[in-house]
N, C-alpha and C positions, 0 to 999 in steps of 0.2 A: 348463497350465504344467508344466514337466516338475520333477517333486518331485525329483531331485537339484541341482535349482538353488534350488528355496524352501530345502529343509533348513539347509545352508549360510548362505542367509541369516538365517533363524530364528536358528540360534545364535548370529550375529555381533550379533542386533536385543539378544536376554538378556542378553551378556554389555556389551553400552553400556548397557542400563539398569541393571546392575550398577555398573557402574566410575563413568559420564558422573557430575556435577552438573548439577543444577537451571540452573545458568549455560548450561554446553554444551548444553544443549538446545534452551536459548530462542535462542542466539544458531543452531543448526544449522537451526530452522525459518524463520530469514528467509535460510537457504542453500537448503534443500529447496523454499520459493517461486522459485525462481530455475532450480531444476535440476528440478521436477517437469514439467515440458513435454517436457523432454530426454528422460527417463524413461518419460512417455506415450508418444511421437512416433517412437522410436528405439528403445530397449532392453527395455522390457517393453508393448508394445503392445495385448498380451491381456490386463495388469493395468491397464488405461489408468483403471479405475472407483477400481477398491481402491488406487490411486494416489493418486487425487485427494485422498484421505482420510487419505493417510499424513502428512501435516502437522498434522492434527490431533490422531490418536494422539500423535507426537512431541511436541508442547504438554502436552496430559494428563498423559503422564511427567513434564514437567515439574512440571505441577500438583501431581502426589504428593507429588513429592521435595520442593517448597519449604511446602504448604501440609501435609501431612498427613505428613509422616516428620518425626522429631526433628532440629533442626535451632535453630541461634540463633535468639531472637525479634528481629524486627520491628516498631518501629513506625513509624508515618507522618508525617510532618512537616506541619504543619498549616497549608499556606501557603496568605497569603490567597486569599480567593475560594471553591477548595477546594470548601466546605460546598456553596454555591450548586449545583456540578457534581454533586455526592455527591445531593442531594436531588431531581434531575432526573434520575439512572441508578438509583436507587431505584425512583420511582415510573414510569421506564421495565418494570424487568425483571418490576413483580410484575404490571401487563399485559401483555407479554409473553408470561409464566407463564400468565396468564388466556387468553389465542386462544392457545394453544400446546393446552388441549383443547377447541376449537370443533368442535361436533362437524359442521359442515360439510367438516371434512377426511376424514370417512369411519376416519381411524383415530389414535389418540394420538401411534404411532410416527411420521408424517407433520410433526404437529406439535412432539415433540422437534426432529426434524432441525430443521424449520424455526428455532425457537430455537436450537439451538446457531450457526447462521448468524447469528444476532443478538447473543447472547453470552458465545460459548463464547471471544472474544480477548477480553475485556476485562480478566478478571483481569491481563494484561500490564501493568497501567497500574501495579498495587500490586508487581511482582516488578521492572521495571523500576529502581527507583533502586537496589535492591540488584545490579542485574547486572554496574554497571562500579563501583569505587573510589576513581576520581581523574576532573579533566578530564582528565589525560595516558590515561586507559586508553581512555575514550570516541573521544577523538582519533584516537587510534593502531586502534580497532576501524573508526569512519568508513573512515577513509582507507584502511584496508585494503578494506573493501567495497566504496568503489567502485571498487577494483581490477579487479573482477569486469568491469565496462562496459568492460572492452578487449577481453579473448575475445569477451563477447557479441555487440558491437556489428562486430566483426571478421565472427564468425559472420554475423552480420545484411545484412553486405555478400556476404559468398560466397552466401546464399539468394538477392541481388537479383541476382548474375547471372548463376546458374542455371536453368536449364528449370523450370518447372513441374512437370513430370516426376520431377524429380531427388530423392534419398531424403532428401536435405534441409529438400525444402519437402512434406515427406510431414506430413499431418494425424494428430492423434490416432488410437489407434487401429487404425491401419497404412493411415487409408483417406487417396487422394490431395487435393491440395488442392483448396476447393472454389474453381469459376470465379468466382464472385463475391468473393474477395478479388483476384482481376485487377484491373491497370490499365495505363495506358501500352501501349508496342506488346511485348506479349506476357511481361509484368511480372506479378510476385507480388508484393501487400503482405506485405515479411515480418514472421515473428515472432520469431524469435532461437532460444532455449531454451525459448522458456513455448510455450502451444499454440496460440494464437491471435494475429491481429495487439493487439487491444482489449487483452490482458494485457501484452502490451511495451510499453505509450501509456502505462500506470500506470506500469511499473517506470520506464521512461525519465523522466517525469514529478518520479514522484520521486524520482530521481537525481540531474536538473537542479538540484531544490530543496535538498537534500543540501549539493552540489559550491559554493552559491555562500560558504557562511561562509569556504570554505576558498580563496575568492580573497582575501581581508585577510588570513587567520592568516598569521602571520609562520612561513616554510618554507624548509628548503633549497630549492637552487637545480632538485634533481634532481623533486623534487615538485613543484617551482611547474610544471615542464614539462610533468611528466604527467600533472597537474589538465587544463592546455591540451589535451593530445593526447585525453583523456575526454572532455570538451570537443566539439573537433571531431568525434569518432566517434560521439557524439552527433548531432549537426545534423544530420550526415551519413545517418542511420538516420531518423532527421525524417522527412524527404525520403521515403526508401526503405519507411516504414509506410502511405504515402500518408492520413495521417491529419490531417484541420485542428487538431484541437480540441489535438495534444499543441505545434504551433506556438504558437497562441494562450496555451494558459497557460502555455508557457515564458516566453513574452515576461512575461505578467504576471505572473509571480513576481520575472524579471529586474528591471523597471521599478517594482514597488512595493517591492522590496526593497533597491533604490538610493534611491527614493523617501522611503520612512521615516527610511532611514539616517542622509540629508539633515537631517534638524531637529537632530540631536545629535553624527553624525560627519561633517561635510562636509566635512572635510581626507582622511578614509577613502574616501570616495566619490571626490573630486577623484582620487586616488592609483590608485584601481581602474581609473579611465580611463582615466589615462595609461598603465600597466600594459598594461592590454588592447587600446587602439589599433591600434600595431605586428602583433599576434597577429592580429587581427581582421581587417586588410586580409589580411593573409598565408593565413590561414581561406581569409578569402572566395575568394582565387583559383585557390586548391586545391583547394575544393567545386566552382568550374566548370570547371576542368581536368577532374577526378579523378570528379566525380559527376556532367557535364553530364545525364547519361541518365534516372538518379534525379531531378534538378530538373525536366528534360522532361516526367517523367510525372506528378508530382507537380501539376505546374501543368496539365497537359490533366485532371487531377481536380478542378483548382481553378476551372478555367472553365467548368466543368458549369454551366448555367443557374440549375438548382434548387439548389445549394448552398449561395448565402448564404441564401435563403430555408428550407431546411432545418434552416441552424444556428441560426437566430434563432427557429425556431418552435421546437428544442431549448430552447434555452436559455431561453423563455419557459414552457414546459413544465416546466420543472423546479422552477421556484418556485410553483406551484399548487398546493395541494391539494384538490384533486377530491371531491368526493360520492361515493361508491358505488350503481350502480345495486341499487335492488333490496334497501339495505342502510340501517339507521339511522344516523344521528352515532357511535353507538361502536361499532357491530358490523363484525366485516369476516369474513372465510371463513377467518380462522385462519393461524397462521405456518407459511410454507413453503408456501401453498395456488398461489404463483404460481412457483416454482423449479422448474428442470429435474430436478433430483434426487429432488424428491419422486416421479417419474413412474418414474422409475427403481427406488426403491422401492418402489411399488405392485405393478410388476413380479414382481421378486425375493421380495417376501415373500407376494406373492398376498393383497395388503389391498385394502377394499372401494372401490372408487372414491371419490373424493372431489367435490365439486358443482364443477360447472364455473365459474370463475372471468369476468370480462367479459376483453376484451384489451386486456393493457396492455402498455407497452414502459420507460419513462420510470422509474426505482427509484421515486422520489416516486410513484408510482400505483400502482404493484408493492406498495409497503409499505402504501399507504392501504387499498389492498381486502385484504391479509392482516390488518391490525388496524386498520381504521377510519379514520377524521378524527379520532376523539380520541387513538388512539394514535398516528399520524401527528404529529400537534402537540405530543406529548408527547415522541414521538423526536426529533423536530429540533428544538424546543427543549430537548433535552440537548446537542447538538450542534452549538447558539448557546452556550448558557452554556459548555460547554468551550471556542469560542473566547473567549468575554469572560475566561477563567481564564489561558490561553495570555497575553490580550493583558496581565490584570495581573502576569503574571511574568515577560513582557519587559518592560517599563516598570520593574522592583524586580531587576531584575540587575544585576550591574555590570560582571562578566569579562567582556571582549569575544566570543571566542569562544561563551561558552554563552549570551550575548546575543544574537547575530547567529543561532545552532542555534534561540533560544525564537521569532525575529521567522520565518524560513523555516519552522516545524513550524504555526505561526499561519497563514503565508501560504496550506502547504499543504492544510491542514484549511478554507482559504477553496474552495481550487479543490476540494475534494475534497467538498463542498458539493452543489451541484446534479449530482456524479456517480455513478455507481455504489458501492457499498463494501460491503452486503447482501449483495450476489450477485455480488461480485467477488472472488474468493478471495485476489487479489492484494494489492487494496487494501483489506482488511479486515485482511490482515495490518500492516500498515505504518500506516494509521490508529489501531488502537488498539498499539501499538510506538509511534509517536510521541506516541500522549497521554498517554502515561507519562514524557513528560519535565515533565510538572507535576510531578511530583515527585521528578525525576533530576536536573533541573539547578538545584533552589534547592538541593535537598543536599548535589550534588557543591561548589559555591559556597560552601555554610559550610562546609566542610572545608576548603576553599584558606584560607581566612578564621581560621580557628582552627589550620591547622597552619603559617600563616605567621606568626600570632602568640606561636606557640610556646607554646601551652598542650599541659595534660599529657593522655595516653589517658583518662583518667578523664573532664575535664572535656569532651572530646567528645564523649565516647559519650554522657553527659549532655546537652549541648547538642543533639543530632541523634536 
């Protein structure tokens, strides 16, 4: 890379970790998630590695600034449940810490990496309640984010109806894309901005889940619109990723999140329909005007023979936990022993092989043979008890809004369940981001609570 184009950057990287806060940080790396494919694919192609990685430095600065530079203290608001999740990320990380130096990884440094994939976001969950001030600042961040899903998904439609060929749908790298995201007649599964189709499935995913609080919040007239028009650019890109599984769990975020609604706001729900009705025929006719082509191909991948049987042997796979060949109940080949990257560093730093692992595809297997069945069980039951924690802070909310945000972050952390999130750089972000609203949104709640009651600053910094 030509050193008059790093320099330049360099200086601009010093002087944001200069000026930026802690705040601007955290909120630039669920931007950097978004735009580091663009980045790969497009602009610096030959940094496509040391890219991938720059979301993480940016986190770290973060780190500094709110954990270790002088700064107000913090503490944590001690809402039920809580403890239970606290006591299950505990005794997560210090096995973790333990196969992180298994010495069937041939070197330590293999293993770091591996953990920092494990739990290098989580501190998000304690910096989180401090990053917004109000429901109103939350709000107003939401909806501006999902701003972003108009370029993209725009984007997303000019890839599907360009060439193969095209500098568009050029893969990380600078190399072309590969044939096997093909479908339809002479079709690319696109990917928008990120690099791959599988990273748009998440972003869109949780987009979906995001956008639905903000069908009830009560909005002007010009937002209620362009929630709709995200909306359809959405669906629209559905279709166009050629992917089942981000259908399916739209649908079932949709449906159990009307579902729920139902036992407590069924005047809310009734409301949403009628709302949406009108839209929806109108949707519907416009996605087969406007995107018959996309549907077309979409469904000649859907009539694939082997596909439902594919997905249901996914899906039954994912809740397994598997034995390790070759491996005791708590041994496994160490973290990071199944990721791409570690092979990468092996490379680069000329470290000793590592023992060859069995072949897995499935995260659930991935994680079992990097630490075991017992850390296996130990991980996802961290990651029950955080939904059981989500579920008791929706049930003890009361603002509608950050009610309906705690029922969709529960729902997604359901779908987000049997899928990737270890080794999904995307949804590793957004996973631990959202489970930090255990303790951002009962906060933000006693402060609506105490400054509508008109107590004084004293007695809320006390209360909080």
């Amino acid at each position: 890379m030509n050193i008059f184009f790093i320099l330049p950057l360099v200086v601009i990287l010093i002087i944001a970790i200069i000026n930026l806060n802690w705040r601007q940080w955290v909120k630039g790396v669920l931007l950097i998630i978004i735009i580091d494919g663009a980045l790969r694919k497009w602009f610096l192609p030959q940094a496509s590695n040391l890219i991938y990685f720059f979301k993480d430095f940016v986190l770290i600065v973060a780190y500094i600034k709110y954990f270790l530079l002088p700064h107000k203290q913090h503490s944590l608001i001690n809402n039920h449940g809580v403890s239970f999740f606290h006591g299950f990320i505990s005794l997560c990380s210090i096995w973790l810490i333990f196969q992180s130096f298994n010495p069937d990884l041939g070197s330590p440094i293999i293993g770091l990496f591996g953990l920092s994939r494990y739990l290098l976001y989580v501190p998000l969950i304690w910096m989180l309640p401090y990053l917004f001030n109000s429901e109103e600042e939350l709000y107003k961040f939401l909806r501006n984010y999902l701003l972003i899903l108009i370029p993209v998904c725009i984007l997303g439609i000019f890839q599907f109806l360009s060439p193969p060929s095209s500098i568009i749908n050029i893969a990380p790298g600078g190399e072309e894309a590969s044939e096997v995201l093909g479908f339809g007649d002479g079709k690319l599964r696109i990917s928008s901005v990120f690099s791959f189709p599988n990273l748009y499935t998440t972003y869109l995913t949780i987009s979906f889940g995001l956008i639905l609080p903000f069908l009830t919040k009560k909005q002007s007239l010009i937002w209620q619109k362009i929630i709709l028009v995200e909306i359809f650019l959405m669906i629209a890109n559905f279709f166009m990723t050629g992917a089942r599984g981000v259908f399916v769990f739209a649908f079932l975020l949709l449906v159990a999140y009307l579902g729920i609604k139902t036992f407590n706001q069924l005047k809310a729900v009734v409301k949403i329909i009628k709302k949406l009705a009108i839209p929806t025929i109108i949707g519907v006719i416009l996605l087969i005007q406007w995107f018959a082509p996309a549907i077309d191909a979409f469904s000649t991948r859907i009539d694939d023979p082997g596909s439902g049987s594919e997905m249901s042997t996914r899906i039954v796979n994912a809740f397994s936990i598997n034995s390790v060949p070759g491996k005791s109940f708590i041994d496994g080949y160490g973290t990071g022993s199944t990721q791409s990257g570690s092979k990468a560093l092996q490379r680069v730093f000329k470290l000793p092989e590592s023992l060859p692992t069995p072949p897995v595809e499935d995260e659930i297997d991935r994680i079992t043979v990097e630490i075991g069945q017992f850390g296996a069980i130990l991980w996802y039951g961290m990651r029950i008890a955080l939904l059981i924690t989500l579920w008791s802070i929706y049930q003890n909310l009361k603002s509608p809004f950050l009610k309906d945000l705690a029922l969709v972050t529960f729902l997604l952390h359901i779908v987000l369940l049997p899928t990737q999130v270890v080794v999904h750089p995307v949804a590793n972000v957004y996973y631990w981001f959202l489970s930090g609203f255990i303790f951002l949104l009962p906060r933000l709640e006693r402060k609506n609570f105490y400054e509508n009651n008109d107590l004084s600053m004293f007695t809320l910094h006390r209360q909080l």
